[in-house]
C-alpha positions in Angstrom: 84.2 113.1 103.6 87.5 114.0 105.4 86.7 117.7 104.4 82.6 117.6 106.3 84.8 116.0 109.2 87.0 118.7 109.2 84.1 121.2 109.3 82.7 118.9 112.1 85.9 119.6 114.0 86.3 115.5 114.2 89.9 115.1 115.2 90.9 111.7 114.5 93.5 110.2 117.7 94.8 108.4 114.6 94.2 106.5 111.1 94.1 103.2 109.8 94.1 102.5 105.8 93.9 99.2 103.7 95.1 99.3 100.0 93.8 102.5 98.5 93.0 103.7 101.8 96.1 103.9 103.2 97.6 106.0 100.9 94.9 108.3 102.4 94.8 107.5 105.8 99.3 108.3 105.6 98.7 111.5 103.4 95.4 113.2 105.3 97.7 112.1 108.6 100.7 113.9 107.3 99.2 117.1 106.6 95.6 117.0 108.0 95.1 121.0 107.0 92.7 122.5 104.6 96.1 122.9 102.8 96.7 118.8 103.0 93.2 118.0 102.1 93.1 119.8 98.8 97.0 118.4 98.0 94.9 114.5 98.5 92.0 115.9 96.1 94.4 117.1 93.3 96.1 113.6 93.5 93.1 111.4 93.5 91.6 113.7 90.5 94.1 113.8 88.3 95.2 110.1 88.6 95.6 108.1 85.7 96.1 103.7 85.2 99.9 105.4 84.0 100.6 106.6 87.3 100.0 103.5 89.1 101.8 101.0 87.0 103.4 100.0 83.8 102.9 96.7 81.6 105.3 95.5 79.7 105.9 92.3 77.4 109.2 91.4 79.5 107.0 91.9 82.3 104.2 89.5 81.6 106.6 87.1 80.1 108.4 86.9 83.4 105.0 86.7 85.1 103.4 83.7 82.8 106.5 81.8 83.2 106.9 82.0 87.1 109.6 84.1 87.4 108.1 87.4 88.1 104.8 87.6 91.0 103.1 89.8 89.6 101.7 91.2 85.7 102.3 94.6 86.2 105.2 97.0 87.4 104.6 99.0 90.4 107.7 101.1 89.9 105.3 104.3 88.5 102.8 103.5 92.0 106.5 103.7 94.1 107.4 106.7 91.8 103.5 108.4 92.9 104.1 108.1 96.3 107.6 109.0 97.0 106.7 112.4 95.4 103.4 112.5 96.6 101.6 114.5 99.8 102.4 111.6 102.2 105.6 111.9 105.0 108.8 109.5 103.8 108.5 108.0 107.4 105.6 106.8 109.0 106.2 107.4 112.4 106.7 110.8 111.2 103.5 112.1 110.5 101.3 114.8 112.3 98.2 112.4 113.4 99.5 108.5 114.5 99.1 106.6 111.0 98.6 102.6 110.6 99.2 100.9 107.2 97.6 97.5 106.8 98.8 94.9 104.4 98.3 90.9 104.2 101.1 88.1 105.7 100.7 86.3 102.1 101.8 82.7 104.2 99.4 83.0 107.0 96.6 85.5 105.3 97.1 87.6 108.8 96.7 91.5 108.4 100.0 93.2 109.5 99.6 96.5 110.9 102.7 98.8 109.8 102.9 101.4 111.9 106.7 102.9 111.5 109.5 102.6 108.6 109.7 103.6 105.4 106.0 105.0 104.1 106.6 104.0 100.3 107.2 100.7 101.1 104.5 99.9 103.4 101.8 101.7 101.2 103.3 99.6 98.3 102.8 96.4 100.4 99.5 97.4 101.5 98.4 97.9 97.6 99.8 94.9 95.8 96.8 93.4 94.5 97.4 89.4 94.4 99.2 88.5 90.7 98.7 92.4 89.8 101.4 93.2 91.7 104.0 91.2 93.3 104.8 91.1 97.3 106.6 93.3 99.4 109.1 91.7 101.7 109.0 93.2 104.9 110.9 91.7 108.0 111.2 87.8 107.1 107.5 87.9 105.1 106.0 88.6 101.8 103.2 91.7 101.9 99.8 92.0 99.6 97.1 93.7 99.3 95.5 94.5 102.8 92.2 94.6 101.7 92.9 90.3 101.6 92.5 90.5 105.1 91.2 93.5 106.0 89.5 96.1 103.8 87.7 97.7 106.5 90.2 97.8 109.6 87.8 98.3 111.8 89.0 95.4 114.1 92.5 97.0 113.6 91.5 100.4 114.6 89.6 98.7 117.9 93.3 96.6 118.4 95.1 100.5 118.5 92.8 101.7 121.0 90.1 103.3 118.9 86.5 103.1 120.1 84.5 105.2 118.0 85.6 104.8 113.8 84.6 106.6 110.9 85.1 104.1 108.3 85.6 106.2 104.9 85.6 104.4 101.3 88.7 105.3 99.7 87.5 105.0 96.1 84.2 103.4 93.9 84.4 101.7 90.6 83.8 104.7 87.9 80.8 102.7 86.9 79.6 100.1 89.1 76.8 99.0 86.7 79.4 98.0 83.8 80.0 94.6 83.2 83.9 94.1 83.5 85.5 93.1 80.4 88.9 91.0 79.6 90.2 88.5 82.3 92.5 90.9 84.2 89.3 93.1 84.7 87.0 90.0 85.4 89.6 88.8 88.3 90.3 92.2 89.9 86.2 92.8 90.2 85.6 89.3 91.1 88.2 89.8 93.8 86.9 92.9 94.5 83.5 91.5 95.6 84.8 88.3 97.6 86.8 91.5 99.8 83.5 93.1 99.9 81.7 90.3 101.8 84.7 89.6 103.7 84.8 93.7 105.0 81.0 93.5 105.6 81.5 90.3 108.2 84.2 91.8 109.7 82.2 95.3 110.1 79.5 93.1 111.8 82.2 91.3 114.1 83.4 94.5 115.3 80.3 95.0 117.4 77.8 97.7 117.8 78.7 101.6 118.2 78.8 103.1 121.7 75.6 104.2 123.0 75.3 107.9 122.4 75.9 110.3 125.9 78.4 108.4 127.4 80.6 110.6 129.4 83.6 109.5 128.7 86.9 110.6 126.8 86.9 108.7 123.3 89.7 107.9 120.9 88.7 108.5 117.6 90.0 106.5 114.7 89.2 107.0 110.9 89.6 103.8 109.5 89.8 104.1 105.0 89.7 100.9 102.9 89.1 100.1 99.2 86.2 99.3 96.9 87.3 98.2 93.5 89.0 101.3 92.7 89.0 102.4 89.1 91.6 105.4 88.1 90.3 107.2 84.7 92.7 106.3 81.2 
């Protein structure tokens, strides 16, 4: 989809991303050439559960007796995106780039818009009890797809006024029953953000009329749908 609105010549003004689709949003941002898209495509297609985190028995251990927040390690997910197409520094990148994640205290989104990229993009994808919070200025960062998995409202809050909203990933197959209680949890979940993304697409009120004469701001706004690497 970022490739047909290349070809449209759709410049976005900037990008938003929540969870999985900030990764994209900070990548496509950082390097939005033909050059930068196929970099993004190589990464998403030859992604594997490896890449994105480790378990381990210390690890659950830790976890099932409260001392660790989360089951899994994300040190392979921080180890993917320091190496990966994405700028080290938000602020740095080519097209103005917002990361989402989720005040875990008040269940605000927190738009990240400048600092360190691997850390924001790690607080923006820690799935709750997958992976444990970021801390980030005084609060504790999850998943922004809690709060916001389409940041539609968020792109509107930077100025935006026309948004292509663009699904960063789709389960491999949606008609599968999930299977084991990590799986049933992270799909459940992944519904419940569903229904709260399709409220909050409704809430941010109806496109602009077509023909208005006036300069836009275009924002492309990414999010997550129960995302799904291959083995």
């Amino acid at each position: 989809m970022l490739r047909a609105l290349a070809e449209a010549r759709i410049a976005p003004d900037l990008v938003v991303g929540s969870s999985a689709g900030a990764l994209n949003a900070v990548a496509y941002a950082s390097d939005p050439s033909a050059v930068g898209l196929h970099r993004l495509e190589e990464l998403w297609l030859g992604l594997r559960r490896r890449h994105v985190a480790s378990a381990s028995m210390p690890t659950l251990a830790r976890a099932v007796t409260g001392r660790y927040d989360g089951l899994l390690d994300p040190t392979p997910l921080a180890h993917l995106l320091r190496t990966g197409p994405a700028s080290p520094v938000l602020q740095d990148t080519v097209i103005p780039a917002h990361v989402v994640a989720t005040d875990l205290r008040t269940g605000e989104a927190v738009i990240l818009s400048d600092g360190d990229t691997t850390s924001a993009l790690l607080a923006s994808s820690a799935f709750p009890g997958i992976f444990p919070p970021v801390d980030h200025d005084g609060s504790r960062l999850i998943d922004g797809g809690a709060a916001a998995d389409i940041p539609l409202l968020q792109a509107e809050t930077l100025g935006a006024d026309v948004c292509y909203v663009l699904p960063a990933a789709i389960a491999n197959d949606p008609g599968a029953p999930p299977r084991g209680p990590l799986a049933m949890a992270y799909h459940a979940l992944g519904q419940m953000l569903d229904a709260v993304a399709r409220a909050t697409a409704t809430r941010s009120g109806p496109a602009p009329r077509p023909g208005r004469r006036r300069r836009r701001r275009h924002g492309t706004a990414g999010w997550a749908s129960s995302p799904h690497p291959g083995p």
